[in-house]
VOGU-3710 file (C-alpha; in Angstrom, 3 decimals, decimal comma):
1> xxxxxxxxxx> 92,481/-139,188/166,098  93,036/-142,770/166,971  90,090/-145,181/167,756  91,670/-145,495/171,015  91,291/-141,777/171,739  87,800/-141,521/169,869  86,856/-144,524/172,714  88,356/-142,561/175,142  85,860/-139,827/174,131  83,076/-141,583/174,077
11> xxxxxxxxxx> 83,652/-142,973/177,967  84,326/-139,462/179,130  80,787/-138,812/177,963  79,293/-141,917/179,223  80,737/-140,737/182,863  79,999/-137,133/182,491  83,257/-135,731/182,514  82,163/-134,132/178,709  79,317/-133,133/177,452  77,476/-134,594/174,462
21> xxxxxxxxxx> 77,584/-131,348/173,002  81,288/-131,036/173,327  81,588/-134,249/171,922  79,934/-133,207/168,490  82,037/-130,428/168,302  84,901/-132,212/168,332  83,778/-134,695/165,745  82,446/-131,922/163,752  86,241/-130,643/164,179  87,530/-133,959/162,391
31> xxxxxxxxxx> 85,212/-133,463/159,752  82,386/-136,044/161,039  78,872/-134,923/160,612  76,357/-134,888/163,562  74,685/-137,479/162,560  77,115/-139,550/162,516  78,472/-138,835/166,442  75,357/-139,042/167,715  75,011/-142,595/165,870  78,341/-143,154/167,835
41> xxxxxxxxxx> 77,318/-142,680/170,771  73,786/-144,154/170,693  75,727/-147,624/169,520  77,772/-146,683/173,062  75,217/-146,607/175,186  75,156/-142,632/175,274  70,803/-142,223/174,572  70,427/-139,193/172,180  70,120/-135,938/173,185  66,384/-134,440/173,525
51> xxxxxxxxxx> 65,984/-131,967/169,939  65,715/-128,483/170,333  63,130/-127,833/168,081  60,384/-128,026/170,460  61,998/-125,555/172,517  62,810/-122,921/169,709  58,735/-122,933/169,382  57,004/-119,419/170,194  53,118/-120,064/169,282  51,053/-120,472/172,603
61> xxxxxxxxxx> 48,355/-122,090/170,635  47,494/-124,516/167,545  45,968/-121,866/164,870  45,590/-118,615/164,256  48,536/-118,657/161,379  46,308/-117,748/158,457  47,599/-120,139/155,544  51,120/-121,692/154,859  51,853/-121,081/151,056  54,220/-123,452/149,426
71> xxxxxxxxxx> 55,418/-123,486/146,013  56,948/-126,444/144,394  57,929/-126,119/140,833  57,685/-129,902/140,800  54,314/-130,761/141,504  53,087/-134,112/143,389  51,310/-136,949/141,543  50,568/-139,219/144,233  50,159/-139,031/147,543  51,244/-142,383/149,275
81> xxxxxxxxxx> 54,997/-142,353/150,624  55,188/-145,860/149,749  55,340/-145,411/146,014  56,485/-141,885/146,133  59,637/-142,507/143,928  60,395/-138,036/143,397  61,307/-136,143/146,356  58,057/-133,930/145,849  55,811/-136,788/146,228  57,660/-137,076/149,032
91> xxxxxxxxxx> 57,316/-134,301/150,476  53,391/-134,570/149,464  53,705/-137,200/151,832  54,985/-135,458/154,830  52,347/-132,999/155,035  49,743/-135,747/155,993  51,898/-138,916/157,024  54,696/-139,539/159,587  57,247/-141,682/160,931  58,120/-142,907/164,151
101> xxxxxxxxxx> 61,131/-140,775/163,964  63,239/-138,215/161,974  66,599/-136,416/161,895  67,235/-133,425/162,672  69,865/-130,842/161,627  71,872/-131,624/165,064  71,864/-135,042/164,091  69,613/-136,717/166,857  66,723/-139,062/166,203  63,749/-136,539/166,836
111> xxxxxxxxxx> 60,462/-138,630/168,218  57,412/-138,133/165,625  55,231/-141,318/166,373  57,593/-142,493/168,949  56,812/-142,058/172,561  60,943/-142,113/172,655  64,002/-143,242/170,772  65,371/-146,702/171,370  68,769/-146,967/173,381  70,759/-149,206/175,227
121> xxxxxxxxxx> 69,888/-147,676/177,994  66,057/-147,894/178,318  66,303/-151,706/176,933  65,277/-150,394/173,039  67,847/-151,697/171,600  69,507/-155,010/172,135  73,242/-155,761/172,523  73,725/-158,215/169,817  72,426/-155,725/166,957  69,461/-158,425/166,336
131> xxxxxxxxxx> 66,220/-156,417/167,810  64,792/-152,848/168,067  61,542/-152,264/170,333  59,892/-149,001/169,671  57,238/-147,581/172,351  54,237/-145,499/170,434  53,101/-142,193/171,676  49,624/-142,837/172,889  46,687/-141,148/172,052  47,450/-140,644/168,501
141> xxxxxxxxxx> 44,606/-140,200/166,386  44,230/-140,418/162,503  42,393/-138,130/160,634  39,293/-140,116/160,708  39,362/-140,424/164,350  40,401/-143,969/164,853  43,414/-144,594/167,244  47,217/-145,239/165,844  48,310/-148,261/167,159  50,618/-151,299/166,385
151> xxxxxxxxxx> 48,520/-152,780/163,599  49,358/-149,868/162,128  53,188/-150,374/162,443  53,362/-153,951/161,315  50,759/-153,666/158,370  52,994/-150,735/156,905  56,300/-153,242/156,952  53,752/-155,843/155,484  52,562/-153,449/153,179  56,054/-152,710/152,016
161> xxxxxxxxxx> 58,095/-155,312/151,625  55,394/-157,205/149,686  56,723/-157,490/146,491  53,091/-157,405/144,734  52,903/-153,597/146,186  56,206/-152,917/144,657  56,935/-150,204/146,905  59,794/-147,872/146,653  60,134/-148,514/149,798  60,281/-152,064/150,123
171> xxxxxxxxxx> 64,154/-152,413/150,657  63,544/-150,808/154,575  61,230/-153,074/155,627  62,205/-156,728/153,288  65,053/-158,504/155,925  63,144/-156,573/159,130  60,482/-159,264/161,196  57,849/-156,827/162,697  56,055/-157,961/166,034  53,362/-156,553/168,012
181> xxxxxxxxxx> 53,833/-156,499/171,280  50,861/-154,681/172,721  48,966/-151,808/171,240  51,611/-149,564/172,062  55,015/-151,200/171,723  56,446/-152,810/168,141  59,239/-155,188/168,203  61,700/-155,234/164,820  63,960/-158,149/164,663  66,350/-158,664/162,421
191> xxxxxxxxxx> 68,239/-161,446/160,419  71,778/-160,224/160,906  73,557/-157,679/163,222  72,216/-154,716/162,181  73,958/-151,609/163,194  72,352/-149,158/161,299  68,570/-150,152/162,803  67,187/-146,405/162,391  65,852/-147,014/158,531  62,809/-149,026/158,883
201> xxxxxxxxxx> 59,797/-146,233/159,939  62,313/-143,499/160,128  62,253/-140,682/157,867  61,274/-140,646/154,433  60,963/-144,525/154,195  59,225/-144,529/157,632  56,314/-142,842/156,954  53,339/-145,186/158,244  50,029/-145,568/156,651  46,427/-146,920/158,528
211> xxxxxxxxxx> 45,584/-150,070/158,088  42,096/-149,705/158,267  42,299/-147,487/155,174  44,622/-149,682/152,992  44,165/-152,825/154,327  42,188/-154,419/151,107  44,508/-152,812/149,152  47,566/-154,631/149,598  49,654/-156,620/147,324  48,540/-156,512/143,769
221> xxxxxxxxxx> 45,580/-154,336/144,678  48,012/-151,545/145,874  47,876/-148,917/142,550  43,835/-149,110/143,145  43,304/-147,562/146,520  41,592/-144,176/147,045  43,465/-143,400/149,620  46,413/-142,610/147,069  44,813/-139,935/146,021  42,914/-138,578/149,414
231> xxxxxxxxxx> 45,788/-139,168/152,060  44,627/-140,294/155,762  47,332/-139,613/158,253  48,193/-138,749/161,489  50,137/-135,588/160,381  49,669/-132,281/161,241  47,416/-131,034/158,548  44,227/-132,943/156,858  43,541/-133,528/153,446  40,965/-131,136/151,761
241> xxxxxxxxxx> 42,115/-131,438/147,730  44,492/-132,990/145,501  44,796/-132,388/142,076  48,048/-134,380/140,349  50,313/-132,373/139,132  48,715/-129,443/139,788  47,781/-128,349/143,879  47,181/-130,555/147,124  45,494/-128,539/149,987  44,508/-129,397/153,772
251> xxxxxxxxxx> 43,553/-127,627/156,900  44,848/-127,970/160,614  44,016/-130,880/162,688  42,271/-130,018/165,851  43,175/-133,607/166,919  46,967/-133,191/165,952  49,337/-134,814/169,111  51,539/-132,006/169,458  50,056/-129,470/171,834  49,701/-125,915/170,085
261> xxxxxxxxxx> 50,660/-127,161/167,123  50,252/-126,711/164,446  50,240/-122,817/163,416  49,281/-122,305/160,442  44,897/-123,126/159,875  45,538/-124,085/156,106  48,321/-125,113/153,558  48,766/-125,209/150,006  50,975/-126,835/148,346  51,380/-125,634/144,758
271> xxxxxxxxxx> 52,746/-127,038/141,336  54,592/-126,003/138,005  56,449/-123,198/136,593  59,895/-123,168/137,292  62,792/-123,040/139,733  63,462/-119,217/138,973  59,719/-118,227/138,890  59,212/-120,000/141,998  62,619/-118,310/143,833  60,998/-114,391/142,728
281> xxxxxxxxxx> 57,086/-115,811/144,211  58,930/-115,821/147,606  62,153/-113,720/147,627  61,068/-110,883/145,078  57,370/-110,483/144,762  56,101/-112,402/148,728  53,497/-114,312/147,164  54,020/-117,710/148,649  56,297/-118,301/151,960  58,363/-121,079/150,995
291> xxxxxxxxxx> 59,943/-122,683/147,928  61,020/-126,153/147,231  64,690/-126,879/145,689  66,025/-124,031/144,498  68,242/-125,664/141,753  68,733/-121,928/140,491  72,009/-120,364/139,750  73,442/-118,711/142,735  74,302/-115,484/141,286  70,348/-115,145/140,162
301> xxxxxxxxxx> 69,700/-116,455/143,909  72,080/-113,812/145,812  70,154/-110,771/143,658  67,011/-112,421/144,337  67,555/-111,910/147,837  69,055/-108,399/147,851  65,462/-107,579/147,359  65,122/-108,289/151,012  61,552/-109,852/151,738  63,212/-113,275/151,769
311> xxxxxxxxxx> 66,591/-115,415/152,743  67,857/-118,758/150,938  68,001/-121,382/153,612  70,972/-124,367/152,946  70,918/-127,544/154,433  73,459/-129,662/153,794  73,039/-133,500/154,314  74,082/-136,258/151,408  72,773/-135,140/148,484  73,955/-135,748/145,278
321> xxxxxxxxxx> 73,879/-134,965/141,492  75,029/-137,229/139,702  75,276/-138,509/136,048  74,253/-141,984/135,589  75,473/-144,385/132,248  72,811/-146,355/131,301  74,213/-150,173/131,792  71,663/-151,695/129,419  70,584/-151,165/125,818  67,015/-148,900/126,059
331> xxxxxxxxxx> 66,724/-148,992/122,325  66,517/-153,279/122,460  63,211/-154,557/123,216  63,285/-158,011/125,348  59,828/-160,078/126,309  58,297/-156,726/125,950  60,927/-154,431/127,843  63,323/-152,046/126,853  66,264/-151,061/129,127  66,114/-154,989/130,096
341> xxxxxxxxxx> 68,761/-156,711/132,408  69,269/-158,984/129,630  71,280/-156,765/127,344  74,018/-155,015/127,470  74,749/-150,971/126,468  76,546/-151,227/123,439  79,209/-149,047/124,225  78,736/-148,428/127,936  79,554/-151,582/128,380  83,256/-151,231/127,657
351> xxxxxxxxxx> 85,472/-149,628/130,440  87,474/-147,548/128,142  84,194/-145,305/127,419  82,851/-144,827/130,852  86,398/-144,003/132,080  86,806/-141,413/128,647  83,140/-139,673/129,772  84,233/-139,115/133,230  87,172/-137,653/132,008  85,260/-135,188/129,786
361> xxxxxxxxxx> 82,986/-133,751/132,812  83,900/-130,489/133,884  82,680/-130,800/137,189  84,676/-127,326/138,822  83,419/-125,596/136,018  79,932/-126,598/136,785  80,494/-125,611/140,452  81,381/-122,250/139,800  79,416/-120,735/137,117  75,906/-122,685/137,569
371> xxxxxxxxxx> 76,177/-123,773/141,425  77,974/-121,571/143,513  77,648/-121,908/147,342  74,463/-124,343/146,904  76,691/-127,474/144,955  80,542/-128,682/145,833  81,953/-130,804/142,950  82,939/-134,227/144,272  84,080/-137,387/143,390  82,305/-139,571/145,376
381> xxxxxxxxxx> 78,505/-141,277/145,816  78,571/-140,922/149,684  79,445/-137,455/150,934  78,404/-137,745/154,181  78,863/-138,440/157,268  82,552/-138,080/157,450  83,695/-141,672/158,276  81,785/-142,564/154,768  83,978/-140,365/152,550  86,382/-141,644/150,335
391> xxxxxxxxxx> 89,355/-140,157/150,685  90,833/-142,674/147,548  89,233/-140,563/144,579  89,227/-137,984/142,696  88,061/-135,973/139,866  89,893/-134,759/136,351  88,878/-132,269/133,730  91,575/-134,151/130,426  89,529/-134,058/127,013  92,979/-135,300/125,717
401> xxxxxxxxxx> 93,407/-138,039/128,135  89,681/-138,878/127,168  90,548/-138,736/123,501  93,812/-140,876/123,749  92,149/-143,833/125,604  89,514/-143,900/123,282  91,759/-144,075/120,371  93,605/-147,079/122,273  90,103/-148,990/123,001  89,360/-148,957/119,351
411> xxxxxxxxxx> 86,951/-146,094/118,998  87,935/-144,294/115,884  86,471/-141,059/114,253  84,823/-141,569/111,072  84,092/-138,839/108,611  81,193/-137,271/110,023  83,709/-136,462/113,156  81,786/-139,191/115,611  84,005/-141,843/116,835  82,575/-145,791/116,246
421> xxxxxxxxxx> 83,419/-149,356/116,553  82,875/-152,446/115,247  80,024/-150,575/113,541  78,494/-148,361/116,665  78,477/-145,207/116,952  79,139/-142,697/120,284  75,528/-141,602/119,869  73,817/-140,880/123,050  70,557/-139,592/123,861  71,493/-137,692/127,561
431> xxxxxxxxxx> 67,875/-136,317/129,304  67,366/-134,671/132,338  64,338/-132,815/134,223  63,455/-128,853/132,304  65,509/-126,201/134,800  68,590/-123,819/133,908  71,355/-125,682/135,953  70,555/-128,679/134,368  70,482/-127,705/130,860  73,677/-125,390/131,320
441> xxxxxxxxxx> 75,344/-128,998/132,823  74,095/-130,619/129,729  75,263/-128,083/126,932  79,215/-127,722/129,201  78,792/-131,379/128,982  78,211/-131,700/125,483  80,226/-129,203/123,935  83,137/-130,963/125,449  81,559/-134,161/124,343  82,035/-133,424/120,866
451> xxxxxxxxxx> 85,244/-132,390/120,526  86,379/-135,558/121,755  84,229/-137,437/119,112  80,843/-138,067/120,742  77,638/-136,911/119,975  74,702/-136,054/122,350  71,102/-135,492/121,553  70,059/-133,193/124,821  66,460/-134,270/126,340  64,847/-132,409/128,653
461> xxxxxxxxxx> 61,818/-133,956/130,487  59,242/-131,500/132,241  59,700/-132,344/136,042  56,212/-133,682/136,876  56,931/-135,894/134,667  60,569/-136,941/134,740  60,009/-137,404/138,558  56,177/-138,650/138,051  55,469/-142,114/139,821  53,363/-143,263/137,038
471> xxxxxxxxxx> 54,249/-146,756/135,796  52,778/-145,923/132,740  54,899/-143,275/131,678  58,330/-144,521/129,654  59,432/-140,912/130,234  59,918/-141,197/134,326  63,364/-141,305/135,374  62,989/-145,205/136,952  62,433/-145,804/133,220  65,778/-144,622/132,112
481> xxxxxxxxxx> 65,047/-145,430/128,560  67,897/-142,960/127,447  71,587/-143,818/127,325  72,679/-140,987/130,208  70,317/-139,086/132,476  71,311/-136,742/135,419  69,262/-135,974/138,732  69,817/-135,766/142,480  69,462/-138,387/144,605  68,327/-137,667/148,635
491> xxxxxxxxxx> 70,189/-139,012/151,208  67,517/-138,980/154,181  69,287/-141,199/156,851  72,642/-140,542/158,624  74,131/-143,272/157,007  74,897/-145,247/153,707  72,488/-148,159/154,208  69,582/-147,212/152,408  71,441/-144,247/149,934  73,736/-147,514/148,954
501> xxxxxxxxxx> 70,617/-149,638/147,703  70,579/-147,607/144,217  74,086/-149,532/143,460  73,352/-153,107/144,239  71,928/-155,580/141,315  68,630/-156,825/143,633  67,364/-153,289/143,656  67,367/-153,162/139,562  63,955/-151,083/138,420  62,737/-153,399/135,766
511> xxxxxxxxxx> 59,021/-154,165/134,093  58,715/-157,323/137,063  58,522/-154,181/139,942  57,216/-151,562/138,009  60,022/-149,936/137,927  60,268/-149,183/141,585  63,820/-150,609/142,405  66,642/-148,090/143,555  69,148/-148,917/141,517  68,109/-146,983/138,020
521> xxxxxxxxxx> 71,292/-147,778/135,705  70,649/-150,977/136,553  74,992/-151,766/137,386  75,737/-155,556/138,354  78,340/-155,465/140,075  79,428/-158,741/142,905  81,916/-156,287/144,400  79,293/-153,776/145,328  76,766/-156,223/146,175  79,198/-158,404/148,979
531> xxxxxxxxxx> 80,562/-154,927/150,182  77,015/-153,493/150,855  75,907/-157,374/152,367  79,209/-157,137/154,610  78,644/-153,742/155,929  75,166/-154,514/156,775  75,920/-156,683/159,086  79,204/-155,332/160,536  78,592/-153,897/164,095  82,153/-152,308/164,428
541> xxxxxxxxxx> 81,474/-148,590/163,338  85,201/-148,692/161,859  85,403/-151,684/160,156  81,872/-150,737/158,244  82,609/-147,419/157,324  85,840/-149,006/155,462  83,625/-151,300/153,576  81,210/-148,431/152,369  84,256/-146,493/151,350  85,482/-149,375/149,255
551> xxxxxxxxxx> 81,422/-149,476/147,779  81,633/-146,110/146,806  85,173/-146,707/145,078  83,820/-149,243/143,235  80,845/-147,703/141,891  82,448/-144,353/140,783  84,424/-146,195/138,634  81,558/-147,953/136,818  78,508/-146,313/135,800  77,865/-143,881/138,045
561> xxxxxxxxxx> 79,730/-140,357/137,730  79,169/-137,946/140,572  78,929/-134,093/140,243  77,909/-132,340/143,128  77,352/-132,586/146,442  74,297/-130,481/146,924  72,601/-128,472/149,376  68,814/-128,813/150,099  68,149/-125,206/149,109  64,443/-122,815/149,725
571> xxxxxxxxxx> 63,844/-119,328/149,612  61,557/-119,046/153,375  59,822/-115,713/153,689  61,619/-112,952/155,841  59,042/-114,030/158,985  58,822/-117,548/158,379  60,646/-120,223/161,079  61,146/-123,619/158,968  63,144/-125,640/160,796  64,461/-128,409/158,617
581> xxxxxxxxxx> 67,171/-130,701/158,335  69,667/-132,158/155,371  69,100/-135,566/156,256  65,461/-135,635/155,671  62,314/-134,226/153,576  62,152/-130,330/154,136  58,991/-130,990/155,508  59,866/-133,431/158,129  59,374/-130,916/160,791  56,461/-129,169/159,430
591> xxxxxxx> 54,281/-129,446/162,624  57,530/-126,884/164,256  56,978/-123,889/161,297  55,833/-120,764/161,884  55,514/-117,022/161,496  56,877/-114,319/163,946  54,887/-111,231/164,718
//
């Protein structure tokens, strides 16, 4: 489809002559996600559609659920989204804090905070790209009773982009001016054109804390505030008990803004084990009613659910696994750090080796025996939406290939089978969080590994810890004081513009932010960084999508090697409603779960 016709389109729905609905389908027929048309047409004046999650509702009344077990194999440390750096602190989060808005699985902006979305239409969003004005749902309460307002709104951006916080978050709220307007309306102004303006209190990065509660803990007071620890939201449950790494409880808000929500009277939220253990507590044996990221191997996953008390629920969004090559030397110590921007991986470093380890990645094999329906292999960082996809890659399985342009850059088997130069040695410590797919990757990975000359010691990092936001711990992911590590990264926005910040140089995690920049391998790269600055402020939908695409090309062919594109997979108990969405936390829509009769 031309952009001629796709304009045509998009008028025909501005007039009426075709419904919004039959417009997604026909994007979703070209291979464009949701999302991504309903971006379309909100930049076209076309306001987005209302979500049908509050209609798919049944409960007549808040309460009377009983409690909401949830089992996450990866347990929460911390309870502020601002320095929640793992997905489950996260989703810790979510149960107490919210945005002003979310995605849903139809890909419209779904009000949270918001007393609507900003449009063209009702004068939220202006024509040059420069300013977004959000109106606040009034008579929203936090959990101590005192009323959400704009100070809340503009102390969170404050809070964030203060780079004595070091918030993970930071990068949403740095470039964005934050204005109140009255206690009820927020206006967000930005430098540049911005197209993409649904990042900065939207979704995962949105999530807004109290100012009243955090207020003397800003800046370089940020790590000391109790309120880490003993969460006070506006969300639909209340805080009751946290204990890191272990369980965080709370009990229904009376107060909540939602009427007859929520269902459930109490939730639990409970850590450790594993990914299997935590699969059979909800599909085999019905002790809890929901578990978080099934990274279990489908086969075990489809007998699992033969046993029929439970279903596995896929979303797809963004997500991706990916194997990351450590661009800087984490056994060389510099002013105190290791892993510093100031050296340089010894053999990372060189082209010739980054190329020979993509080469020796068996991603289809990987796909098929660990992943199954739950993973596609890919060769690409952004796999979604559609327009983002680079259709210029793709992925090989050659050991021999591998072996021959390693033999032409100069890396040269020695006795003891391991291939060196100018004195080093292919030698790499690869780690990882503890679960099976992850240590199956790692042993495909290095059996191959070796044959081709390069030795791999395998390290495998309990996931509290691995994914801990502890500063303190050199064992964390942001760390990355290991020459390869593997994860998944979650893309929780529609579009590239925040999922893109783990490639450019500015996001580096270093010692200086405590390790809370996106961009873990800690690539320099001028071509990624004017690609992502270009497309940031590049209002034409077509034109910007083209300059991700070239982004994405660039990075796979430096230190980042994609794997999978991956579902966001739970097991749900047979009764349980969980509507959720692959562009967000599973728990965005908590406040919308419950139980039929």
């Amino acid at each position: 489809m031309t952009e001629h016709e796709l304009r045509t389109l998009i008028g025909e729905v501005k007039d009426g002559r075709l419904s919004r609905r039959a417009f997604v389908g026909r994007m979703l027929g070209l291979g464009l996600s949701a999302p991504m048309a309903g971006m379309m047409l909100a930049q076209n004046g076309v306001a987005f559609a209302a979500s049908p999650l509050r209609d798919a509702y049944k409960p007549g009344k808040a309460g009377g659920g009983g409690p909401l077990k949830l089992l996450f194999w990866q347990a929460a440390t911390l309870i502020n989204p601002h320095f929640a750096i793992g997905t489950k602190d996260q989703e810790g989060s979510r149960i107490f804090y919210e945005p002003l808005a979310a995605w849903d699985a139809d890909g419209n902006l779904f009000p949270i905070l918001a007393a609507e979305i900003p449009s063209k239409e009702n004068g939220g969003v202006a024509a040059d790209g420069r300013s977004v004005t959000w109106k606040l749902k009034p008579g929203v309460k936090w959990h101590d009773g005192k009323p959400f307002t704009a100070d809340d709104v503009v102390f969170t951006a404050e809070y964030a982009a203060n780079p004595a916080t070091a918030a993970v978050t930071g990068g949403s709220y740095i470039n964005v001016k934050v204005e109140k307007v009255d206690d009820l309306t927020v206006k967000l102004s930005f430098k540049e054109p911005t197209p993409f303006w649904a990042d900065a209190f939207v979704s995962s990065a949105g999530m807004i804390i109290p100012k009243h509660v955090f207020a003397d803990y800003a800046g370089d007071k940020s790590r000391d505030a109790p309120a880490n620890l003993a969460p006070v939201g506006t969300g639909p449950y209340k805080f009751s008990e946290f204990r890191p790494g272990d369980i965080l409880r709370g009990v229904r808000n009376p107060d909540y803004h939602v009427p007859n929500r929520p269902f459930f009277d109490s939730i639990e939220m409970k850590g450790g084990g594993d990914a299997v253990s935590a699969a059979r507590a909800v599909l085999q044996t019905a002790e809890y009613d929901y578990a978080w990221n099934m990274q279990v191997e489908d086969e075990i996953l489809k007998r699992l659910e033969a046993e029929g008390k439970g279903r596995v629920k896929m979303d797809y969004g963004g997500n991706l696994e990916f194997l990351l090559l450590n661009a800087t030397d984490p056994n060389v110590e510099v002013d105190g750090e290791r892993a510093s921007l100031k050296t340089k991986h010894p053999a990372f470093s060189d082209p010739a080796v980054r190329k020979a380890m993509n080469l020796l990645v068996n991603r289809a094999a990987i796909q098929q025996h660990i992943y199954g329906r739950t993973g596609r292999a890919t060769a690409n960082v952004f796999n979604g939406p559609a327009p983002f996809v680079s259709k210029n890659t793709s992925f090989a399985f050659e050991p021999e290939k591998a072996a021959q342009i390693l033999d032409e850059a100069g890396w040269k088997k020695g006795g003891d089978g391991i291939r060196a130069k100018d004195g080093k040695k292919l030698k790499f410590v690869f780690q990882t969080s503890i679960n099976a797919p992850r240590q199956k990757t790692q042993a495909i990975i290095k059996q191959v590994a070796q044959k081709a000359g390069i030795d791999m010691e395998l390290k495998s990092i309990p996931g509290s810890v691995f994914f801990s936001s502890d500063v303190a711990n050199p064992d964390t992911y942001p760390h990355f004081y290991a020459d390869m590590e593997m994860y998944t990264w979650n893309m929780t926005q529609a579009d590239p513009a925040v999922f893109a910040l783990q490639y450019v140089s500015w996001e580096a995690a270093t010692k200086a932010n405590k390790w809370q920049g996106r961009n873990i391998c800690r690539m320099q790269n001028p071509e990624v960084d004017a690609c992502y600055r270009a497309a940031q402020g590049e209002l034409d939908l077509v034109k910007r999508a083209a300059l991700f695409v070239k982004m994405n090309d660039l990075v796979v062919a430096d230190y980042v090697l994609p794997l999978l594109h991956r579902a966001q997979v739970s097991a749900i108990n047979g009764k349980l409603e969980a509507p959720a969405s692959g562009w967000d936390n599973s728990l965005a829509f908590l406040a919308e779960w419950y139980k039929q009769a």
